[in-house]
PDB file of N, CA, C and O in Angstrom:
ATOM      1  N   UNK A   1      19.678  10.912   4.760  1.00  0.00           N
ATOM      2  CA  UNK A   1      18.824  10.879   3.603  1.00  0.00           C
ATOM      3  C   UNK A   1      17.392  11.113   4.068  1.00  0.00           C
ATOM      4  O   UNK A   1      16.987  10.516   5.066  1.00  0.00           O
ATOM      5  N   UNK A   2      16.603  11.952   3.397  1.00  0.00           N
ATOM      6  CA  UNK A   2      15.476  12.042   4.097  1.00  0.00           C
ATOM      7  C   UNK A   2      14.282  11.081   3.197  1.00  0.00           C
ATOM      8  O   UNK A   2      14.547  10.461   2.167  1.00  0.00           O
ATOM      9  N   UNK A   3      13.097  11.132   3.783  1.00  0.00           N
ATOM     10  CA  UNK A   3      11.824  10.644   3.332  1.00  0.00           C
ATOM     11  C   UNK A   3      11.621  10.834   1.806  1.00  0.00           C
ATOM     12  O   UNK A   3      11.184  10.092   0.927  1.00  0.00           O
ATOM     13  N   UNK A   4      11.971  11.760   1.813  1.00  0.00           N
ATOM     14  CA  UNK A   4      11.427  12.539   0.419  1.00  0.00           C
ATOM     15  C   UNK A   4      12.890  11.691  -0.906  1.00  0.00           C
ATOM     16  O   UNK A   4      12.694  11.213  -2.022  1.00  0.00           O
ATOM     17  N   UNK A   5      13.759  11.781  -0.396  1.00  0.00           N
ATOM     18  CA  UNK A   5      14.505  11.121  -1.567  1.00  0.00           C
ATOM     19  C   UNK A   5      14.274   9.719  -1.665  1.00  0.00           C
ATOM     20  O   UNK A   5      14.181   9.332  -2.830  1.00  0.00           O
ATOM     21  N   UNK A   6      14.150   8.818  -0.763  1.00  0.00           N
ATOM     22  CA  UNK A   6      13.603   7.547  -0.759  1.00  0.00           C
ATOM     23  C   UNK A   6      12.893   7.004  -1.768  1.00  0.00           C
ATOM     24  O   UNK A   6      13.107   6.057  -2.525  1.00  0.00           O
ATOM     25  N   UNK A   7      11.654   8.083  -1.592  1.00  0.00           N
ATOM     26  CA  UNK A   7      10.595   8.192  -2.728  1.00  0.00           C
ATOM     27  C   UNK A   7      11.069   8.053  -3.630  1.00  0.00           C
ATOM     28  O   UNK A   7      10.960   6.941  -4.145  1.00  0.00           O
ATOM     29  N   UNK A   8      11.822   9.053  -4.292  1.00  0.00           N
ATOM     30  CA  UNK A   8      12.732   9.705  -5.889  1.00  0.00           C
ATOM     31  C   UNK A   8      13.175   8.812  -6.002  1.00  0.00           C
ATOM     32  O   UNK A   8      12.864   8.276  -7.066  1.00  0.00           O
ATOM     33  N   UNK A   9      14.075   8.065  -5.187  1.00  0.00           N
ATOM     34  CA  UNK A   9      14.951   6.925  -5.675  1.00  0.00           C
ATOM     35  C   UNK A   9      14.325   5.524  -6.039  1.00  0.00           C
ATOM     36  O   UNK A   9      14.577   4.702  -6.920  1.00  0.00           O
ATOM     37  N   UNK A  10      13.384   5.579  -4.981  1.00  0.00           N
ATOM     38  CA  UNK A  10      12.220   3.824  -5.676  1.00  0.00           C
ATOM     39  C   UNK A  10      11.496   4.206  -6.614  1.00  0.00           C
ATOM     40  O   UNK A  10      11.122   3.271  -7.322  1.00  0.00           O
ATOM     41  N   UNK A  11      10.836   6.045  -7.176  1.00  0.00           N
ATOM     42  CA  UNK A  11      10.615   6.387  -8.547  1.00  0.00           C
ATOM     43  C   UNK A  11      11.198   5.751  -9.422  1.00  0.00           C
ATOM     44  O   UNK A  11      10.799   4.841 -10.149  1.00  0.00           O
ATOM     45  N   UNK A  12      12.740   6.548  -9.293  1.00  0.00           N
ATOM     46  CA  UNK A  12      13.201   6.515 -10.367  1.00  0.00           C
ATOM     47  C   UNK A  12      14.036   5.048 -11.175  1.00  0.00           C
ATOM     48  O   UNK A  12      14.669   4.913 -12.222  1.00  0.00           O
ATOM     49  N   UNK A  13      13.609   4.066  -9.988  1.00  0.00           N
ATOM     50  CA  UNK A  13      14.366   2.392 -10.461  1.00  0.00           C
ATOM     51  C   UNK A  13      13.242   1.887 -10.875  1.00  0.00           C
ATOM     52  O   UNK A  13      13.233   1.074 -11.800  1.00  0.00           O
ATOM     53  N   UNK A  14      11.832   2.392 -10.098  1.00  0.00           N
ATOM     54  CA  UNK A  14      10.826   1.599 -10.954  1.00  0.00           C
ATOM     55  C   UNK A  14      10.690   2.384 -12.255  1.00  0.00           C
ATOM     56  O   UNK A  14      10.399   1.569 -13.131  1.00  0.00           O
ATOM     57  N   UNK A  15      10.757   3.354 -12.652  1.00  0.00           N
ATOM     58  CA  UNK A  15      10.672   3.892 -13.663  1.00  0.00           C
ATOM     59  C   UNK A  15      11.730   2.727 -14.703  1.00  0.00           C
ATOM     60  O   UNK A  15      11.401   1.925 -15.576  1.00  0.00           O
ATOM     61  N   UNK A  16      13.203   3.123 -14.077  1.00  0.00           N
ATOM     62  CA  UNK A  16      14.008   2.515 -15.355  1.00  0.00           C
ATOM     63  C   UNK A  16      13.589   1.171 -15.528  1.00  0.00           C
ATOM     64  O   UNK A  16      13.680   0.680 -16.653  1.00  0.00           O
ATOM     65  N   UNK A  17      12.965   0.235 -14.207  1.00  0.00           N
ATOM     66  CA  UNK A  17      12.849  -0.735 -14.656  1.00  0.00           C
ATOM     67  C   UNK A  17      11.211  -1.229 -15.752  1.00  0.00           C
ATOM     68  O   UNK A  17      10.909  -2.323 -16.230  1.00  0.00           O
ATOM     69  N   UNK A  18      10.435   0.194 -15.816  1.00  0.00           N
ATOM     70  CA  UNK A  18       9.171  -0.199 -16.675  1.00  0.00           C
ATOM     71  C   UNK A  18       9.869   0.281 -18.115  1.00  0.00           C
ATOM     72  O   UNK A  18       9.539  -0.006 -19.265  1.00  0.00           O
ATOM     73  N   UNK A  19      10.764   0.971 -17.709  1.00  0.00           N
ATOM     74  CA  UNK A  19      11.294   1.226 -19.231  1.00  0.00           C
ATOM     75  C   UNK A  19      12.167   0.281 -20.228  1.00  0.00           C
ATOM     76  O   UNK A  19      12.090   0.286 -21.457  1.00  0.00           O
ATOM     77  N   UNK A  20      13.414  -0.915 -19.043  1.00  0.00           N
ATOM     78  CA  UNK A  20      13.702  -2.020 -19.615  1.00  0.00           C
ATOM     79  C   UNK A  20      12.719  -3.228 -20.186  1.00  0.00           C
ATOM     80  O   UNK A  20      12.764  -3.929 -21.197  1.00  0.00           O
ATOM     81  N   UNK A  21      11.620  -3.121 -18.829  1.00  0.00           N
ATOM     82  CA  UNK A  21      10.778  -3.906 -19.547  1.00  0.00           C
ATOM     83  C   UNK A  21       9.853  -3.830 -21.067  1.00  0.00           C
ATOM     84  O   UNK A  21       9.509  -4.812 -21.726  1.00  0.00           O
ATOM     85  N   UNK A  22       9.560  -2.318 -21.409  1.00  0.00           N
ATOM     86  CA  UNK A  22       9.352  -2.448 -22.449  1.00  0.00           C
ATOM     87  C   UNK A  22      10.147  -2.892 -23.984  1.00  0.00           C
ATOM     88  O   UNK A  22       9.790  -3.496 -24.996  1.00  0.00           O
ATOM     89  N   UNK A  23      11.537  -2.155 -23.468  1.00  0.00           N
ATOM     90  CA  UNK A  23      12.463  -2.547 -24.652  1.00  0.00           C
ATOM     91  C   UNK A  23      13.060  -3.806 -24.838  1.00  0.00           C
ATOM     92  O   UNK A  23      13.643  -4.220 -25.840  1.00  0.00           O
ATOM     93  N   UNK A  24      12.788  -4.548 -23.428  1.00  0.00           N
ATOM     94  CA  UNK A  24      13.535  -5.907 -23.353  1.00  0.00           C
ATOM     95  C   UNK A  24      12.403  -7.008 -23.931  1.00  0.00           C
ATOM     96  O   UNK A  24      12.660  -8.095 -24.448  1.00  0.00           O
ATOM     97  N   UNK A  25      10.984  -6.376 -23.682  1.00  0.00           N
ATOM     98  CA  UNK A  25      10.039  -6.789 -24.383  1.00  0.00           C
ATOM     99  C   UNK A  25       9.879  -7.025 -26.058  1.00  0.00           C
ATOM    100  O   UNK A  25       9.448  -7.960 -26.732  1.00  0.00           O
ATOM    101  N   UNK A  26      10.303  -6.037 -26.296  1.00  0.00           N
ATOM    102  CA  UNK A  26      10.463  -5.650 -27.369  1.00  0.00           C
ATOM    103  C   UNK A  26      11.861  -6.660 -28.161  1.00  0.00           C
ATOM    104  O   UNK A  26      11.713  -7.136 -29.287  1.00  0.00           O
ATOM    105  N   UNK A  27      12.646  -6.776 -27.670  1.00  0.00           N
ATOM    106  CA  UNK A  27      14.182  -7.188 -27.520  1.00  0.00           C
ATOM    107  C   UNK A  27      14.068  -8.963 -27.811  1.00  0.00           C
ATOM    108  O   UNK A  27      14.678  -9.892 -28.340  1.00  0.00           O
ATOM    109  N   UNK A  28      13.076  -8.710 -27.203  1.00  0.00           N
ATOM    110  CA  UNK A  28      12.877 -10.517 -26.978  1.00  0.00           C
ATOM    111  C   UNK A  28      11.965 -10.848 -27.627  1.00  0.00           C
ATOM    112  O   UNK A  28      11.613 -11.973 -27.275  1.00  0.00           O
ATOM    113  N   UNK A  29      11.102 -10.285 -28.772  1.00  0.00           N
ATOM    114  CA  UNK A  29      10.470 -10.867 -29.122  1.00  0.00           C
ATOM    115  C   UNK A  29      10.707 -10.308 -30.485  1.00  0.00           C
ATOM    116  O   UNK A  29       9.740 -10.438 -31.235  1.00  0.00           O
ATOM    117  N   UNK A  30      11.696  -9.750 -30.964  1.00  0.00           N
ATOM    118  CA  UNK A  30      12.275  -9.696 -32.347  1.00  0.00           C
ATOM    119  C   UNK A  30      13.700 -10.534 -32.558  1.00  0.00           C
ATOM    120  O   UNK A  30      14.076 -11.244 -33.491  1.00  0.00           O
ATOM    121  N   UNK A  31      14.264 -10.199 -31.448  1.00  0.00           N
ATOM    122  CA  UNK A  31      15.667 -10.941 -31.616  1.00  0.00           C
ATOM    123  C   UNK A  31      16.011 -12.127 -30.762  1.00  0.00           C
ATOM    124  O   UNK A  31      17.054 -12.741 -30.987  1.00  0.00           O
ATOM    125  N   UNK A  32      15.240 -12.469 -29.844  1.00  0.00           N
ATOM    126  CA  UNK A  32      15.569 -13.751 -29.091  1.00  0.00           C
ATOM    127  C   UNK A  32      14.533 -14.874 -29.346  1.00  0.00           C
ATOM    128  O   UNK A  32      14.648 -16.091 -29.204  1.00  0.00           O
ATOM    129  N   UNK A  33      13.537 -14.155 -29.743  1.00  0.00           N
ATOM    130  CA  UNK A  33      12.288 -15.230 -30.393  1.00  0.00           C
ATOM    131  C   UNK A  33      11.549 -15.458 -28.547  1.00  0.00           C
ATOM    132  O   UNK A  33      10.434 -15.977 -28.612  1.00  0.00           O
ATOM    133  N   UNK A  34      11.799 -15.293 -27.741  1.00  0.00           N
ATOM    134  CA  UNK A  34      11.766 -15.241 -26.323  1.00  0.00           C
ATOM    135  C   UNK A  34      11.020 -13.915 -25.512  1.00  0.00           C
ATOM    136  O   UNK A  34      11.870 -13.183 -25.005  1.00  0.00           O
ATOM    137  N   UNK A  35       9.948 -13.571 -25.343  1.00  0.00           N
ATOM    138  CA  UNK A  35       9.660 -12.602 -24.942  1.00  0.00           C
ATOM    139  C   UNK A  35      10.112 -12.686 -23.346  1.00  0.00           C
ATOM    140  O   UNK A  35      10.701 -11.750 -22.805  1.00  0.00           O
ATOM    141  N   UNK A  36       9.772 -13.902 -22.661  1.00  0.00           N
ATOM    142  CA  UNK A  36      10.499 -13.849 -21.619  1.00  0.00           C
ATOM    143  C   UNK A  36      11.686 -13.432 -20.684  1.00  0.00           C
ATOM    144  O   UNK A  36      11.718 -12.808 -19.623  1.00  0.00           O
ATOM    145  N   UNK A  37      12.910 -14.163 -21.683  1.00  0.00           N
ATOM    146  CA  UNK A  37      14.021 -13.448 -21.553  1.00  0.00           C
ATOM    147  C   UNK A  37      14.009 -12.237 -21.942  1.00  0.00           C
ATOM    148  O   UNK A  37      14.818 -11.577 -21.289  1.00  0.00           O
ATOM    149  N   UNK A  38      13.286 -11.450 -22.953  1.00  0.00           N
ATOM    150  CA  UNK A  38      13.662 -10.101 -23.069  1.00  0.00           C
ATOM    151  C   UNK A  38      13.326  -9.250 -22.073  1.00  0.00           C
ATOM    152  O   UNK A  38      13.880  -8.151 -22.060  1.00  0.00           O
ATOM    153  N   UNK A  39      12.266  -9.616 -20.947  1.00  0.00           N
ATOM    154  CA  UNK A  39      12.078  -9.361 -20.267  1.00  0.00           C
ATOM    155  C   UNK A  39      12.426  -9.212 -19.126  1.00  0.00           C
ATOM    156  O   UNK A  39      12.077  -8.316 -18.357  1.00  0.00           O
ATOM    157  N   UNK A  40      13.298 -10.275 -18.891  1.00  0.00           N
ATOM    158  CA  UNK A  40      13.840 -10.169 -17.482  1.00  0.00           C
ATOM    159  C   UNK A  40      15.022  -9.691 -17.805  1.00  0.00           C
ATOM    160  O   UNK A  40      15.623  -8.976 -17.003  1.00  0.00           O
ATOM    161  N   UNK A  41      15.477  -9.962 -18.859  1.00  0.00           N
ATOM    162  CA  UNK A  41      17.047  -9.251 -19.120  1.00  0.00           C
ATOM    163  C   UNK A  41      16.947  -7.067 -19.244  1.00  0.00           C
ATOM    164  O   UNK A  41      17.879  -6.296 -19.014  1.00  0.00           O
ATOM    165  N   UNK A  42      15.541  -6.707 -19.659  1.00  0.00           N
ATOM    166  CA  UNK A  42      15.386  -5.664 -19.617  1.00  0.00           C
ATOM    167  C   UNK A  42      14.993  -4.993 -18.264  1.00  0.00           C
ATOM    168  O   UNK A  42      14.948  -3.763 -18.230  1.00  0.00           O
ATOM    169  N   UNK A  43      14.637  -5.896 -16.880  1.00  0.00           N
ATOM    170  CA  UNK A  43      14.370  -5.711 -15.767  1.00  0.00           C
ATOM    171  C   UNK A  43      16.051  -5.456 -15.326  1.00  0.00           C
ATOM    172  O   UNK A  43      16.344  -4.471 -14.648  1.00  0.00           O
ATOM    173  N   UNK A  44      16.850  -6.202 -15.671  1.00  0.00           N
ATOM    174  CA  UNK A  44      17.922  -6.338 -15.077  1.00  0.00           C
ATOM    175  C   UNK A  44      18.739  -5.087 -15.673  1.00  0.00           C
ATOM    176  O   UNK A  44      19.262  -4.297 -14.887  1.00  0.00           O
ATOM    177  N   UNK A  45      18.830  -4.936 -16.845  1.00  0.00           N
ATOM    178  CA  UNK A  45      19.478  -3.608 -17.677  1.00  0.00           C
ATOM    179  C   UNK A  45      18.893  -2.584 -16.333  1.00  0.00           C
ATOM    180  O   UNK A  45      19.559  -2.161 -15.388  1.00  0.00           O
ATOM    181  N   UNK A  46      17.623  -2.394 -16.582  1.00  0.00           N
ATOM    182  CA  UNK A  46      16.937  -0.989 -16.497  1.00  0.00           C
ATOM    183  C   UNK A  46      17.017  -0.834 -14.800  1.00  0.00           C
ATOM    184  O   UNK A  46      16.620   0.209 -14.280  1.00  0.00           O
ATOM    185  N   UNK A  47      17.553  -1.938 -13.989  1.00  0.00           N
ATOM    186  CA  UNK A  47      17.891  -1.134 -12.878  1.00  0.00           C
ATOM    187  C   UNK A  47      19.214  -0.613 -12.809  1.00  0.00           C
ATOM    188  O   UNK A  47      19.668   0.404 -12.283  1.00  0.00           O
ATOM    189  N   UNK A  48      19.924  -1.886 -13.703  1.00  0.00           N
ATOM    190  CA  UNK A  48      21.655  -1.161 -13.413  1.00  0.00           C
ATOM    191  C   UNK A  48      21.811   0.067 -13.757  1.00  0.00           C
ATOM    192  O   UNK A  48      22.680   0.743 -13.206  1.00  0.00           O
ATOM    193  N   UNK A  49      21.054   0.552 -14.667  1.00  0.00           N
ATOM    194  CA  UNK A  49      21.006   2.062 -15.027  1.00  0.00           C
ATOM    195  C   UNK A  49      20.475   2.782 -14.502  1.00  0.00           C
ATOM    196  O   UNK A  49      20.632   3.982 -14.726  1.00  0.00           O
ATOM    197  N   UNK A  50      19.642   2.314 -13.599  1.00  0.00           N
ATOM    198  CA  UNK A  50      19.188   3.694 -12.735  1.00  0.00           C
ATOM    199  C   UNK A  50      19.825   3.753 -11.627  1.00  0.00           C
ATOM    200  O   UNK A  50      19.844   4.760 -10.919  1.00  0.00           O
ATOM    201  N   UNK A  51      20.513   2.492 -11.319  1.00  0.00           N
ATOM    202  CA  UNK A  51      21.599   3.069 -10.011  1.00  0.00           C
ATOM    203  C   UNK A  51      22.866   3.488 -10.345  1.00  0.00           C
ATOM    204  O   UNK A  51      23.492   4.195  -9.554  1.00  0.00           O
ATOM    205  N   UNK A  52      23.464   3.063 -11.696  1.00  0.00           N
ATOM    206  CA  UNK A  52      24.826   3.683 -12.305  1.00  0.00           C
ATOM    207  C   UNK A  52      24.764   5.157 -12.640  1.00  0.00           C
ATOM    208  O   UNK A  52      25.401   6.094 -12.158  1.00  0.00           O
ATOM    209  N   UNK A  53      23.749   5.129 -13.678  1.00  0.00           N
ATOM    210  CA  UNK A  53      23.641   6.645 -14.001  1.00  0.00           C
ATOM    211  C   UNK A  53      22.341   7.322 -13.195  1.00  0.00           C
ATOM    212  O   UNK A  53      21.241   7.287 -13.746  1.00  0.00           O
ATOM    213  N   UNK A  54      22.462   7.821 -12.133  1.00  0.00           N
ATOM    214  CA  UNK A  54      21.180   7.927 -12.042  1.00  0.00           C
ATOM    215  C   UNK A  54      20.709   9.609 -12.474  1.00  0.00           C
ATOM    216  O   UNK A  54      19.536   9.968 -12.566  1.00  0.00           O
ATOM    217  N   UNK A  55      21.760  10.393 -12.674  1.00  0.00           N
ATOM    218  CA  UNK A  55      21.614  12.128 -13.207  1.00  0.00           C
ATOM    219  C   UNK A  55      20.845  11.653 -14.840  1.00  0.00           C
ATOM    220  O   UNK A  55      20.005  12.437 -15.283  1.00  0.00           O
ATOM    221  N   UNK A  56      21.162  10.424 -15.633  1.00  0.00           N
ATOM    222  CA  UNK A  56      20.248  10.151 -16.898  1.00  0.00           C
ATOM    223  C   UNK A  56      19.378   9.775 -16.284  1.00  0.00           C
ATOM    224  O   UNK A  56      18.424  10.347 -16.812  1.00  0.00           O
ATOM    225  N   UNK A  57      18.964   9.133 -15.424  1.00  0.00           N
ATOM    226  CA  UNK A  57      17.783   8.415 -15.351  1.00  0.00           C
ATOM    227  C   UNK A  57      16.872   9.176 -15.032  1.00  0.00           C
ATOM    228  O   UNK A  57      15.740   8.905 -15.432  1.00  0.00           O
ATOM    229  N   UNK A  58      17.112  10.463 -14.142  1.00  0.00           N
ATOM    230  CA  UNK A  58      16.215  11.637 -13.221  1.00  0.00           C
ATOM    231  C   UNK A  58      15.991  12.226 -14.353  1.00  0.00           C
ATOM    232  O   UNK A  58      14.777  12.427 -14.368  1.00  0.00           O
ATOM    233  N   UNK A  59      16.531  12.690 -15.476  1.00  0.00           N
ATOM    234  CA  UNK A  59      16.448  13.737 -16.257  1.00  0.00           C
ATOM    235  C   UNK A  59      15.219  13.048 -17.278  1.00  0.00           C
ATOM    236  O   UNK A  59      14.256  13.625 -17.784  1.00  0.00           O
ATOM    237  N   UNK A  60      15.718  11.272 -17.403  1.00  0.00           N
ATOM    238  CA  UNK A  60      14.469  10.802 -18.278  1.00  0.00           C
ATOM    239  C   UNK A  60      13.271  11.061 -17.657  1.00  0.00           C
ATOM    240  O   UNK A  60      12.226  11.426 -18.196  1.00  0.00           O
ATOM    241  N   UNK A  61      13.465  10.866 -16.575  1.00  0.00           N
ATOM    242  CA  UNK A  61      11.728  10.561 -15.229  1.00  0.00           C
ATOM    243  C   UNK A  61      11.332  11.784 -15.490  1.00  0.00           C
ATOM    244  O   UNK A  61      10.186  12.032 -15.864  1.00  0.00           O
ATOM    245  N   UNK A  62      12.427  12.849 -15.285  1.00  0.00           N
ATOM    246  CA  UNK A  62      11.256  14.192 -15.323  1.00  0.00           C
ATOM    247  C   UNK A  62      10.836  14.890 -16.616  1.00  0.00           C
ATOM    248  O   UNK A  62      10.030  15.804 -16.440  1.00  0.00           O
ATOM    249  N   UNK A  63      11.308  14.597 -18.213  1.00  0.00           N
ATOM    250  CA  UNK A  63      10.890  14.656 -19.274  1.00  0.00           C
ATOM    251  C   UNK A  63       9.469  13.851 -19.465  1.00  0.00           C
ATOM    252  O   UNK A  63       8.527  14.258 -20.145  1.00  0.00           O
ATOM    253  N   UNK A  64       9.506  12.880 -18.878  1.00  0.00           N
ATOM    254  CA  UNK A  64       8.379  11.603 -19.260  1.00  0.00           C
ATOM    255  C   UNK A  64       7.578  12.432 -18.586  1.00  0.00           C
ATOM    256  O   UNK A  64       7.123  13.369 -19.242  1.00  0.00           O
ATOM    257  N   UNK A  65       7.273  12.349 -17.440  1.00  0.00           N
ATOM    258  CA  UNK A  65       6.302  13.422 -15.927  1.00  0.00           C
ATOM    259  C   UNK A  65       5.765  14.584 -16.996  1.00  0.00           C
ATOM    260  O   UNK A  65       4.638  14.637 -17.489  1.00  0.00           O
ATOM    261  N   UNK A  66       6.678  15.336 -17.180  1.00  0.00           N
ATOM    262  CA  UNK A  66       6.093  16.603 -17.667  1.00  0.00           C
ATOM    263  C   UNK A  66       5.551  16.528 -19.089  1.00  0.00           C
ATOM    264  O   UNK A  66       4.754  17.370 -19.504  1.00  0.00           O
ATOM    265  N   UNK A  67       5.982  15.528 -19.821  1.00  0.00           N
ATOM    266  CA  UNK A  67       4.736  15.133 -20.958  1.00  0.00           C
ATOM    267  C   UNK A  67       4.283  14.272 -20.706  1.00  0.00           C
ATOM    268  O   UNK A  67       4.432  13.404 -21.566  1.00  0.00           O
ATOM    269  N   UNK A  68       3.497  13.864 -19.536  1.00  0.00           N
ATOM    270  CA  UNK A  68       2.568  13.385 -19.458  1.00  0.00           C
ATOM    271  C   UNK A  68       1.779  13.808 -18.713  1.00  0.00           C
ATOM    272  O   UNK A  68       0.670  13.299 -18.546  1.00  0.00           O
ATOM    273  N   UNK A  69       2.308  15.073 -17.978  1.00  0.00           N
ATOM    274  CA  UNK A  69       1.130  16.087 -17.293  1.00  0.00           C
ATOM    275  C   UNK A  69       0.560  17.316 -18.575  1.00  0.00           C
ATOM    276  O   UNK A  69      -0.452  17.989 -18.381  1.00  0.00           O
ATOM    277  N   UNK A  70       1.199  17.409 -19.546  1.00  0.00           N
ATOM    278  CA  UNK A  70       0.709  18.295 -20.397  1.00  0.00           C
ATOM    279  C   UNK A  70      -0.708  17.910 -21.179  1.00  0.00           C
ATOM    280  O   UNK A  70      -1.205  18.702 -21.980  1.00  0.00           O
TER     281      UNK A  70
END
């Protein structure tokens, strides 16, 4: 594995995991009354998904990247 995927790969878990945190944020403070827990439960989602799926997760990272370089 080289240098360069290392990178991509701690990208792309911190990515899923700023992305659980927002929805778990979100999650927890409409439906659990708990912003806390929505939070850590969306930390915990948003990595399992970036190491399960990670061909969704790359494809989200590089949609987000490129509208947000536009």
């Amino acid at each position: 594995m080289s240098e360069d995927s290392d990178d991509t790969d701690g990208e792309r878990v911190v990515f899923a995991m700023l992305v659980g945190v927002t929805f778990g944020a979100a999650l927890g403070t409409t439906v659990l009354q708990d912003i806390t827990q929505g939070i850590v439960a969306g930390v915990v989602v948003g990595t399992l998904v970036a190491l399960v799926f990670p061909a969704w997760t790359d494809r989200l990272f590089e949609t987000v990247t490129d509208k947000l370089e536009e």
